[in-house]
C-alpha positions as CSV (number, residue, x, y, z in Angstrom):
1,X,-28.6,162.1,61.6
2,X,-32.1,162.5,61.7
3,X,-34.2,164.3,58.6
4,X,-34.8,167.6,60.6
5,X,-31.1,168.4,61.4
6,X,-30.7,166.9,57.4
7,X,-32.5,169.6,56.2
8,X,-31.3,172.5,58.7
9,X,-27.9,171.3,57.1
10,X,-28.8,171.7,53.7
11,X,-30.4,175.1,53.9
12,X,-27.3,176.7,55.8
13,X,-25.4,174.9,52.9
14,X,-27.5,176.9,50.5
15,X,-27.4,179.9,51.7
16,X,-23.6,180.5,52.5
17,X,-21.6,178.1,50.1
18,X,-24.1,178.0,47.3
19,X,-25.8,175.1,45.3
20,X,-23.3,173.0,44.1
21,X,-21.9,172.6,48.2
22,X,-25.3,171.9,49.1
23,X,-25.4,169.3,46.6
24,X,-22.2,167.5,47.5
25,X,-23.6,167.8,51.1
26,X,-26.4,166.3,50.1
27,X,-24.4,163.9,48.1
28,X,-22.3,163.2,51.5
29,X,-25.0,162.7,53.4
30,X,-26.6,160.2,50.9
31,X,-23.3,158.3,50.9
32,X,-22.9,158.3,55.0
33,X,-26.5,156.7,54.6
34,X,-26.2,154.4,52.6
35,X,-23.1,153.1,54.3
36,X,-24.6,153.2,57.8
37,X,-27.5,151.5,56.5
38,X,-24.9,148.5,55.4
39,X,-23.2,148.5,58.7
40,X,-19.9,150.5,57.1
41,X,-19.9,153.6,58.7
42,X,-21.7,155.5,62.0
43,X,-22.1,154.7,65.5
44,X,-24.3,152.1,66.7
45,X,-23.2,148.5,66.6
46,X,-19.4,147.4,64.8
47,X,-19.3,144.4,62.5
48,X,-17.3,141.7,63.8
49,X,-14.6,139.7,62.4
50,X,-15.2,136.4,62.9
51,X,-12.3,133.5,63.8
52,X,-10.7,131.6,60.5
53,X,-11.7,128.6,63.0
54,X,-15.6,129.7,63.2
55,X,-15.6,130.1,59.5
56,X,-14.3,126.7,59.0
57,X,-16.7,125.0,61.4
58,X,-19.5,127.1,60.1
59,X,-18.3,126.0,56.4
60,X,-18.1,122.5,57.4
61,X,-21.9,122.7,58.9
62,X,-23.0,123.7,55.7
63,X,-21.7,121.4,53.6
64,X,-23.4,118.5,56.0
65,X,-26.6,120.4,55.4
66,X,-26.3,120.7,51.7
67,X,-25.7,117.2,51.4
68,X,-28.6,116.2,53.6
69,X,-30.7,118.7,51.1
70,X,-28.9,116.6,48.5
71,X,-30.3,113.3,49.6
72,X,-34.1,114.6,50.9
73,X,-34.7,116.3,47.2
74,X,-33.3,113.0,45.7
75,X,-35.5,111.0,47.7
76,X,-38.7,113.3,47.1
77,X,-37.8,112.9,43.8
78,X,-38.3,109.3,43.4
79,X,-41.5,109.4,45.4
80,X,-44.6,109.2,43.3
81,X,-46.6,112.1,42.6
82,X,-50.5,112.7,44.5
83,X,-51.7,111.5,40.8
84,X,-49.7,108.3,41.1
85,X,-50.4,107.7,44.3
86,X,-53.7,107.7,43.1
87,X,-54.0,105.8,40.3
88,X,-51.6,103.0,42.5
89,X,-54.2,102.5,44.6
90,X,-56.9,102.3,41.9
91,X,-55.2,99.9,40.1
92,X,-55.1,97.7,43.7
93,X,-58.5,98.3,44.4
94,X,-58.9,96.9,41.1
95,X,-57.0,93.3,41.7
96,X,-58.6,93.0,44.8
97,X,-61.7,93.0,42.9
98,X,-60.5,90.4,40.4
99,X,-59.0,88.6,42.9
100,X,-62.6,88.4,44.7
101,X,-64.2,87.1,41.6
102,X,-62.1,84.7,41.0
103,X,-62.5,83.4,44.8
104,X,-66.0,83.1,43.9
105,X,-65.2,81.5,40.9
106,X,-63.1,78.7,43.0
107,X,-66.1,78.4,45.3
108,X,-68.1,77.4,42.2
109,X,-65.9,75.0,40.8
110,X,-64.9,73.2,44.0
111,X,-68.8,72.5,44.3
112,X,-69.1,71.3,40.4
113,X,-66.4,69.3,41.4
114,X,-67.6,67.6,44.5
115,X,-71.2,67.0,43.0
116,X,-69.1,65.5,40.1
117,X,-67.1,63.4,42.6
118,X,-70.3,62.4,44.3
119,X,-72.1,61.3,41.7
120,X,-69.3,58.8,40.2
121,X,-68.7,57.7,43.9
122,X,-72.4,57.0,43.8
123,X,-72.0,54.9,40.3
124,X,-69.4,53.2,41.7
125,X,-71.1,52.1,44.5
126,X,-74.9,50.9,42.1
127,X,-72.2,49.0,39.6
128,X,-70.9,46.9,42.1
């Protein structure tokens, strides 16, 4: 029912039944709406009743997809956050710096150690 033969209705209403029939044609009509919009009432396409067996497939589907859901929001969960990503990977750049000083540190002790070792080999050697 389109607006044009909506309001021819109402008018004819009006005019030979009086206001308060217009306004419970009006009324109807809002109700017929409101129903056809919902799939109720009115030609055009029919709900369909859908097999016991469909709904229990369908049902079991959605409870493998809540659980999935389940375990992806429990894993995001225990992921770190951007800010602890971030401050992991300062706090690594960070040993890997004190990890490079003390290399350099080793480098300078194993020659303080081998001039040591040279010189006593050399005293060793003017003793005898």
């Amino acid at each position: 029912m389109d607006v044009q033969s909506l309001e021819a209705l109402m008018r004819m209403l009006a005019d030979q039944a009086g206001p308060v029939f217009a306004g419970l044609g009006l009324l109807g009509a809002a109700l017929f709406w409101v129903l056809r919009s919902m799939g109720w009432a009115g030609s055009g396409e029919r709900t369909r009743v859908v097999a016991s067996a469909r709904l229990d497939t369908i049902d079991d589907k959605l409870d493998g997809l809540e659980s999935r859901l389940g375990n992806i929001e429990a894993d995001i969960e225990d992921r770190p956050t951007r800010a602890e990503m971030h401050e992991i990977q300062t706090m690594l750049a960070r040993l890997e710096e004190r990890a490079q000083a003390r290399a350099n540190q080793m480098v300078a002790i194993q020659a303080s150690v081998t001039r040591v070792e040279d010189f006593l080999i050399s005293l060793s050697r003017g003793s005898k």
